[in-house]
Backbone as CSV, one residue per row, in Angstrom:
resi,resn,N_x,N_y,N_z,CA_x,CA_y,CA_z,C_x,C_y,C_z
1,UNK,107.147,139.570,30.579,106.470,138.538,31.335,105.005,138.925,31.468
2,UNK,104.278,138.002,31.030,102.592,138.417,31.409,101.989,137.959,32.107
3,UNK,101.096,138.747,33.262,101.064,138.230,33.683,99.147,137.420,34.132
4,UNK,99.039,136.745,34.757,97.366,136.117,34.812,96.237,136.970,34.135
5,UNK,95.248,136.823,33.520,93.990,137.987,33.788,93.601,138.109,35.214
6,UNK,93.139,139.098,35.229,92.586,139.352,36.976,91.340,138.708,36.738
7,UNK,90.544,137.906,37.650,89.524,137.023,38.032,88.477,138.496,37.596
8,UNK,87.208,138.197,36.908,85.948,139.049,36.471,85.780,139.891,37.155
9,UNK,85.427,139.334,38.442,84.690,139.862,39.612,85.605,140.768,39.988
10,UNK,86.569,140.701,40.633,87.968,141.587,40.641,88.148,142.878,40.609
11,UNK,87.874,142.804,38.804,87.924,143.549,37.974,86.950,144.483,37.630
12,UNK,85.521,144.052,37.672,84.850,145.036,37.776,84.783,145.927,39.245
13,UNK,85.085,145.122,40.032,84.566,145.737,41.965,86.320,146.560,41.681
14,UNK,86.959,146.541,40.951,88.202,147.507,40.711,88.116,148.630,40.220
15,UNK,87.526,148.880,38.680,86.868,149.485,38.248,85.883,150.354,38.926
16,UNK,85.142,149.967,39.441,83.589,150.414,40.270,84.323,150.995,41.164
17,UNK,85.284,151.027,41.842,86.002,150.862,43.401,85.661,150.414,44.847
18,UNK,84.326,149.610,44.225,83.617,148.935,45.987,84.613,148.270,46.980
19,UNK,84.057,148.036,47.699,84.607,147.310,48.579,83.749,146.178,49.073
20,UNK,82.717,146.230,48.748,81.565,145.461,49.395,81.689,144.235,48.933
21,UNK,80.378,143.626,49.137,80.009,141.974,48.193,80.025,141.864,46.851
22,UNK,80.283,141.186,46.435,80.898,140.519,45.077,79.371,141.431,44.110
23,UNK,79.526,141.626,43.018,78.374,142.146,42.344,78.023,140.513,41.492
24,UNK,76.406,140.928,41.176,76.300,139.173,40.267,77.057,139.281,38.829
25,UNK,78.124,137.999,38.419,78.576,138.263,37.173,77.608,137.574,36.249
26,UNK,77.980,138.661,34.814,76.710,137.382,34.232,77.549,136.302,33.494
27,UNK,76.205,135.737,32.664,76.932,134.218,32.391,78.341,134.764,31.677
28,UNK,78.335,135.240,30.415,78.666,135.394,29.400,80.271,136.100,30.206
29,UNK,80.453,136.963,31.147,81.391,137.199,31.859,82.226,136.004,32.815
30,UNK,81.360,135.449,33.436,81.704,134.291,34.154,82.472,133.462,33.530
31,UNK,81.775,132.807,32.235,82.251,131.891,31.278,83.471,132.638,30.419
32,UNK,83.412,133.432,29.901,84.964,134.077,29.761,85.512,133.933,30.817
33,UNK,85.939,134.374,31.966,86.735,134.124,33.012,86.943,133.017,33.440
34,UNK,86.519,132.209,33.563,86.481,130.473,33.399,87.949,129.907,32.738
35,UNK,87.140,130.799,31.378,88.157,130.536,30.262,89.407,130.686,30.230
36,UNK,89.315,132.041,31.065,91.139,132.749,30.817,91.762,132.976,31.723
37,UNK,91.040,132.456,32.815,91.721,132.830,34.602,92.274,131.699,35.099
38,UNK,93.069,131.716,35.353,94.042,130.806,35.884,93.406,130.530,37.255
39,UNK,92.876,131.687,38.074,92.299,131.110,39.381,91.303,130.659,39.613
40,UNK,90.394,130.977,38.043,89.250,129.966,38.221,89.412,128.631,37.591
41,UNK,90.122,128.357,37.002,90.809,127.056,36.941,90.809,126.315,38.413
42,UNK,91.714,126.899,38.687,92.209,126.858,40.064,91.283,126.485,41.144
43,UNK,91.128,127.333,41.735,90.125,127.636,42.851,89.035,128.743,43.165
44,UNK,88.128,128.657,42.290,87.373,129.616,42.056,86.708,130.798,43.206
45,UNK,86.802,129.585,44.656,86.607,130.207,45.456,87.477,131.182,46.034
46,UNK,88.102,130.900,46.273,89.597,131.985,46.516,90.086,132.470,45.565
47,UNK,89.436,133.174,44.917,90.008,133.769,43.411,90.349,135.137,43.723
48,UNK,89.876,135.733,44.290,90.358,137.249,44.550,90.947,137.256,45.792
49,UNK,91.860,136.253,46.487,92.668,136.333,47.724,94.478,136.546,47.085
50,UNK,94.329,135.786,46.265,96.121,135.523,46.365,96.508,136.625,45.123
51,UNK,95.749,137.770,44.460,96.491,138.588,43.745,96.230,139.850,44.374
52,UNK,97.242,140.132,45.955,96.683,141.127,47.139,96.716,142.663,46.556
53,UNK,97.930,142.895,45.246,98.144,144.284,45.015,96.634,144.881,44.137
54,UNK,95.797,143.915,43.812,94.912,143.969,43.166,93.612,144.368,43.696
55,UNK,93.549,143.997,44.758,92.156,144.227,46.051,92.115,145.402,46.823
56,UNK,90.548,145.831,46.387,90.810,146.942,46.878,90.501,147.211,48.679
57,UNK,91.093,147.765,49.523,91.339,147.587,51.060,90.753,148.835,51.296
58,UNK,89.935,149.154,52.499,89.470,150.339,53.707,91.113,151.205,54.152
59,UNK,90.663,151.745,53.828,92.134,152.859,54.484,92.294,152.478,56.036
60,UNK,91.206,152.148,57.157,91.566,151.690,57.766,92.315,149.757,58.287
61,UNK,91.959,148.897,57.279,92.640,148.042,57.246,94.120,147.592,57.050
62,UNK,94.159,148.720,55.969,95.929,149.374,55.395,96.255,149.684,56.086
63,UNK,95.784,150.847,56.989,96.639,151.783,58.005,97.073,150.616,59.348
64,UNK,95.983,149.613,60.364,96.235,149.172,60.917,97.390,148.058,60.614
65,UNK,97.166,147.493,59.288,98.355,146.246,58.788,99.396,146.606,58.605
66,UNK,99.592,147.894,58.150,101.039,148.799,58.211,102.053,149.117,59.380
67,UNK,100.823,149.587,60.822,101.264,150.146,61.705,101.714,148.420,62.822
68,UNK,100.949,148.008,62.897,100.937,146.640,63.832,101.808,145.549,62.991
69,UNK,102.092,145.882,61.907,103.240,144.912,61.183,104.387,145.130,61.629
70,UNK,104.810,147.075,61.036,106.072,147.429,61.675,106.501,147.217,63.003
71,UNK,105.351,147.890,63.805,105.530,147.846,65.160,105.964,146.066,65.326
72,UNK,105.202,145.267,65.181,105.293,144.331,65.791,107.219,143.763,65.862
73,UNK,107.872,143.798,63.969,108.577,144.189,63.314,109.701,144.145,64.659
74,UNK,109.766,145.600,64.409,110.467,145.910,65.212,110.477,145.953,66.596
75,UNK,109.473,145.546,67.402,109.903,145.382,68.701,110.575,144.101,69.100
76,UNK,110.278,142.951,67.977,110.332,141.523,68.062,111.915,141.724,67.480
77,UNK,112.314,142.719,67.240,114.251,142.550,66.628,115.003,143.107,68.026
78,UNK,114.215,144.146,68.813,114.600,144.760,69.922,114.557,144.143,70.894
79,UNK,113.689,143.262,71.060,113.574,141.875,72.348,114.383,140.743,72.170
80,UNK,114.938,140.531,70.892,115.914,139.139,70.436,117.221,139.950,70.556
81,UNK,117.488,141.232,70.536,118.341,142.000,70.917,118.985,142.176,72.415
82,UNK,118.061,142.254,73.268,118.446,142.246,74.131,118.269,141.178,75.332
83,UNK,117.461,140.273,74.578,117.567,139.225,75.119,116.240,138.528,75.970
84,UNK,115.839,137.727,76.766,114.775,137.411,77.493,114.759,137.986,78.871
85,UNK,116.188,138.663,79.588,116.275,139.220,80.682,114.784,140.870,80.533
86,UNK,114.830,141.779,79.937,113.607,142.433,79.765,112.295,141.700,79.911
87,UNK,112.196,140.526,79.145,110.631,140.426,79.493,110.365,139.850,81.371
88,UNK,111.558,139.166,81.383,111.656,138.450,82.762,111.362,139.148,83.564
89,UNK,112.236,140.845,83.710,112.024,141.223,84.522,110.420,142.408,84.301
90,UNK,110.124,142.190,83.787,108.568,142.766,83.299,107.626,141.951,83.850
91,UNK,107.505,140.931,83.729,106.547,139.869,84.432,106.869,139.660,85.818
92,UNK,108.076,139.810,86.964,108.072,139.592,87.643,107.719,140.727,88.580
93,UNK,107.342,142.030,88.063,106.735,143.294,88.024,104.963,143.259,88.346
94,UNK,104.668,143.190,89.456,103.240,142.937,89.243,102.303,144.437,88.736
95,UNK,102.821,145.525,89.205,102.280,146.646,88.767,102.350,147.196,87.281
96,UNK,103.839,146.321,86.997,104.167,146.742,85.132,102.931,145.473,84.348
97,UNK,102.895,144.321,84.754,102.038,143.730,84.272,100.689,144.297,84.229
98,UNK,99.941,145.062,85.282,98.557,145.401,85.043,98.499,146.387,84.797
99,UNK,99.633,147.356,84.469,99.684,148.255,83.174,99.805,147.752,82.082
100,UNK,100.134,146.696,81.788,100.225,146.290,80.165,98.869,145.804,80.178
101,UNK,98.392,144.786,80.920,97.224,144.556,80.746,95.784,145.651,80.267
102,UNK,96.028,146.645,80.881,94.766,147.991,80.761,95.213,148.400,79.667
103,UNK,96.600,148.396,79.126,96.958,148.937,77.450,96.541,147.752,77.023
104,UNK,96.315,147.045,76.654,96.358,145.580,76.041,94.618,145.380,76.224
105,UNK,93.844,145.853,76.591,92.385,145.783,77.129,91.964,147.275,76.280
106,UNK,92.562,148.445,76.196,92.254,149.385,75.869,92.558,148.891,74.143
107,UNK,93.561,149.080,74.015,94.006,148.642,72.183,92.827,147.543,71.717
108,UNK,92.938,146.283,72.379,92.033,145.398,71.763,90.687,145.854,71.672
109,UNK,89.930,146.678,72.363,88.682,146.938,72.188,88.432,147.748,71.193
110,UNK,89.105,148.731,70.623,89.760,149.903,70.348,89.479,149.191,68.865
111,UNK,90.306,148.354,68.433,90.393,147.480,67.429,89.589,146.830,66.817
112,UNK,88.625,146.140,67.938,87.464,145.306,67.581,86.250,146.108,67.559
113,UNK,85.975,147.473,67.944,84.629,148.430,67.850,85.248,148.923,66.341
114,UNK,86.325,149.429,66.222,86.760,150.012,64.876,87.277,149.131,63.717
115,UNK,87.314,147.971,63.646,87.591,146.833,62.690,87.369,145.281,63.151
116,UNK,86.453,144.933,63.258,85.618,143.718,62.937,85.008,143.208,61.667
117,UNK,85.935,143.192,60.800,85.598,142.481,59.935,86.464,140.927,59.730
118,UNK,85.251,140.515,58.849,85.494,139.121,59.003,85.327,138.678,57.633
119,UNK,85.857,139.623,56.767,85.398,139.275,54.959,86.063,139.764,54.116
120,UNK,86.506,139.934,52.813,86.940,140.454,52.484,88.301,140.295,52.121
121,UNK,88.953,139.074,52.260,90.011,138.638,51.840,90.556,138.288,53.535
122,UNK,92.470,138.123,53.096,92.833,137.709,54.137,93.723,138.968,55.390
123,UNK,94.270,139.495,54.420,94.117,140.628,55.142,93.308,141.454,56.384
124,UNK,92.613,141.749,56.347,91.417,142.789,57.076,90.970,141.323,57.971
125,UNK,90.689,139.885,57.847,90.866,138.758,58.926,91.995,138.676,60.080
126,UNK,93.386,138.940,59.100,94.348,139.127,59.893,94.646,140.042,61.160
127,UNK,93.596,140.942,60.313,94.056,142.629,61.359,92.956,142.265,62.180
128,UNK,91.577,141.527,61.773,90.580,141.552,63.312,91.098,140.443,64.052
129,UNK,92.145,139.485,63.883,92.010,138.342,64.404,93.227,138.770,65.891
130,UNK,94.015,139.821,65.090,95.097,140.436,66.149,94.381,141.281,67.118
131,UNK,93.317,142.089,66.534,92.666,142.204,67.667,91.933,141.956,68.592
132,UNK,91.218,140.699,68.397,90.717,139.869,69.212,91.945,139.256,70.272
133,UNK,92.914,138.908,69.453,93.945,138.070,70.263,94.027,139.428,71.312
134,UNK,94.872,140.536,71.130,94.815,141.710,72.045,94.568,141.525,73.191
135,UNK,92.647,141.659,72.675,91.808,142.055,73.916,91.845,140.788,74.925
136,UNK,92.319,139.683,74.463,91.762,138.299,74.749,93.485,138.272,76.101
137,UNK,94.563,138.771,75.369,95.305,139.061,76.215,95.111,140.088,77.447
138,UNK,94.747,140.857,77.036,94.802,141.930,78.028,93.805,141.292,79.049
139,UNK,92.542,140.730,79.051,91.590,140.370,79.917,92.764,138.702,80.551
140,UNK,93.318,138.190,80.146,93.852,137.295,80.390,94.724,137.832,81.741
141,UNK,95.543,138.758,80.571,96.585,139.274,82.030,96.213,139.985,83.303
142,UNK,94.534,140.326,83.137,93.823,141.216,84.338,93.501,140.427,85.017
143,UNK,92.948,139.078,84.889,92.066,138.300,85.494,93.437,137.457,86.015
144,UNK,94.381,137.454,85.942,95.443,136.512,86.645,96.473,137.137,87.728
145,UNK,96.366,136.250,88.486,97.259,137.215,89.840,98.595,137.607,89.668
146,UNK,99.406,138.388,89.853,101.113,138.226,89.730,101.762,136.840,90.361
147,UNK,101.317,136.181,91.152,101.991,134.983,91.277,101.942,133.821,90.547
148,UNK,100.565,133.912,89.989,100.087,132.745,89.240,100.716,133.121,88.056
149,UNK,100.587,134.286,87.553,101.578,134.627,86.069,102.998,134.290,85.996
150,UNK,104.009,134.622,87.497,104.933,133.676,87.257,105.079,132.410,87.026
151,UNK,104.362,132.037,88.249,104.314,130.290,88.017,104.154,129.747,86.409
152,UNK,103.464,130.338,85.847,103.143,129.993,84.538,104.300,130.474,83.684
153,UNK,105.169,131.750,83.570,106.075,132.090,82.947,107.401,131.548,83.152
154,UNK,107.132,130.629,84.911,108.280,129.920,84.926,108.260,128.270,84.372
155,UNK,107.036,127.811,84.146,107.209,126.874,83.707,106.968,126.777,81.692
156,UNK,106.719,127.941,81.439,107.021,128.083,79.948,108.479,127.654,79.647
157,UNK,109.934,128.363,80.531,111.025,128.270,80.147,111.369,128.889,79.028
158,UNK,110.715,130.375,79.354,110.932,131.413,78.464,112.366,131.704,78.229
159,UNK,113.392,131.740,78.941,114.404,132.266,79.197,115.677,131.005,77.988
160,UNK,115.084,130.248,78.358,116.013,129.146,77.150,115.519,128.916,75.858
161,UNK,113.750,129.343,75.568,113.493,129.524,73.954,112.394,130.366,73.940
162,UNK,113.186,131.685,74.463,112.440,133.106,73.951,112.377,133.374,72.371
163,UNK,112.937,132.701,71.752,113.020,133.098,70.379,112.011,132.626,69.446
164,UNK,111.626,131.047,69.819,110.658,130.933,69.477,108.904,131.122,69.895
165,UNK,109.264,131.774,71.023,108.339,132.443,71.764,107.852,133.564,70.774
166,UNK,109.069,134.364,70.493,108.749,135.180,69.406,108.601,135.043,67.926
167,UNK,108.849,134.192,67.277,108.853,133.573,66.095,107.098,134.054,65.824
168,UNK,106.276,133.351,66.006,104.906,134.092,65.359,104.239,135.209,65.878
169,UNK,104.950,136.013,66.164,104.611,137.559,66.612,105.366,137.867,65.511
170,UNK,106.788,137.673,64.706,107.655,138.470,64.062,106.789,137.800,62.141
171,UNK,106.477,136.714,62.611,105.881,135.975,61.173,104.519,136.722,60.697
172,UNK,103.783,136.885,62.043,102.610,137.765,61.914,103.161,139.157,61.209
173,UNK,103.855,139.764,61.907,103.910,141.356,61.784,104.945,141.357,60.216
174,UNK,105.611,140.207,60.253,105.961,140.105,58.063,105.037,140.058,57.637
175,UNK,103.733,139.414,57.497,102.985,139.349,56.618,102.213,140.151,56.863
176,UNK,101.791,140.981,57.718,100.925,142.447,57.890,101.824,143.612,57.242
177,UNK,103.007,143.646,57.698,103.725,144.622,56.741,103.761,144.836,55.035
178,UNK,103.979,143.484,55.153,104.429,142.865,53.755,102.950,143.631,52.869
179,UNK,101.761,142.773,53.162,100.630,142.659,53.187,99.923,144.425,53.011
180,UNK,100.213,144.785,54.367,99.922,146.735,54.178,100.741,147.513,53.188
181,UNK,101.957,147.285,52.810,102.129,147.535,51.671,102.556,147.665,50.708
182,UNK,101.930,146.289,49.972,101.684,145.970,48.646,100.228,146.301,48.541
183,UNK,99.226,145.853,49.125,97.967,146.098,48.823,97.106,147.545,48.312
184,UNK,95.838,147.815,47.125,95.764,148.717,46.485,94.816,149.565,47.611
185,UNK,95.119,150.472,47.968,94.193,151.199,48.942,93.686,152.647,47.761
186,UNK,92.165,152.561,48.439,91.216,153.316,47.434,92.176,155.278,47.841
187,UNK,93.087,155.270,48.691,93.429,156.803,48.431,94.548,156.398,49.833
188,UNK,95.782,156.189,48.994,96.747,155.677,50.047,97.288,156.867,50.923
189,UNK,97.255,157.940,50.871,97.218,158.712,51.811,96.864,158.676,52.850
190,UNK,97.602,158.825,54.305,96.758,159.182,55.239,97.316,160.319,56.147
């Protein structure tokens, strides 16, 4: 089975091993690739997104999409496990809540001083966008009283569709897993 040419650009920033901005292709490269790339057929603009084992990733983008995939992964099989009674009684906890909150304030910042990027495929978007969400939680859950957080957790009706409560926490952390690794990291070691 054979499979696509890899898009020009790709291919040389593969070669080279950058990570940076696209280098200029020239004509004569361009126009071959035109020719024989299926994704510039396609969508020229998104040409180096959808062949992920091919792109080369920051050891720290890998490492975070790996770790926050699994994790996520598996805590989201351990909570459908045991049910919505755990989170219930976590929220109705006002002191366990503004401990999660100061972890949830600490991680997200943590995240966004050490990976803010916003380029570079979809990946390394994914991993800053979780950390924004994070921090965006954690300041959420600080700035809200324990009563008002119930009121709000009781009218979610968490307890009759916790599952889909969890559904894009577990969809997220597949495609960060998935995503961390398959993707080509410049020295997969860590």
């Amino acid at each position: 089975m054979s499979r696509a040419p890899l898009h020009a650009s790709a291919r040389l920033r593969v070669r080279a091993g950058q990570q940076g901005p696209r280098p200029a292709r020239p004509r004569e490269t361009a126009a071959a690739c035109r020719a024989n790339c299926i994704l510039c057929e396609w969508q020229p603009r998104y040409a180096g997104l959808f062949n992920i084992a091919e792109l080369p990733m920051s050891r720290l983008t890998v490492l975070l999409a790996r770790f926050i995939g699994l994790f996520t992964v598996l805590l989201v099989v351990g909570l459908l496990g045991r049910g919505s009674a755990t989170v219930e009684t976590a929220v109705a906890d006002g002191s366990v809540m503004l401990v999660y909150a100061i972890i949830s304030l600490a991680v997200g910042l943590a995240m966004i001083l050490g990976h803010n990027v916003w380029s570079g495929g979809a990946l390394p978007v994914v991993v800053t966008l979780v950390g924004w969400l994070i921090l965006a939680k954690g300041l959420m859950l600080l700035s809200i009283t324990p009563d008002a957080l119930k009121e709000l957790f009781g009218h979610m009706h968490y307890g009759q569709h916790y599952y889909l409560y969890l559904l894009p926490a577990f969809l997220i952390g597949l495609y960060l897993t998935w995503a961390g690794f398959t993707v080509a990291s410049p020295n997969t070691r860590f």
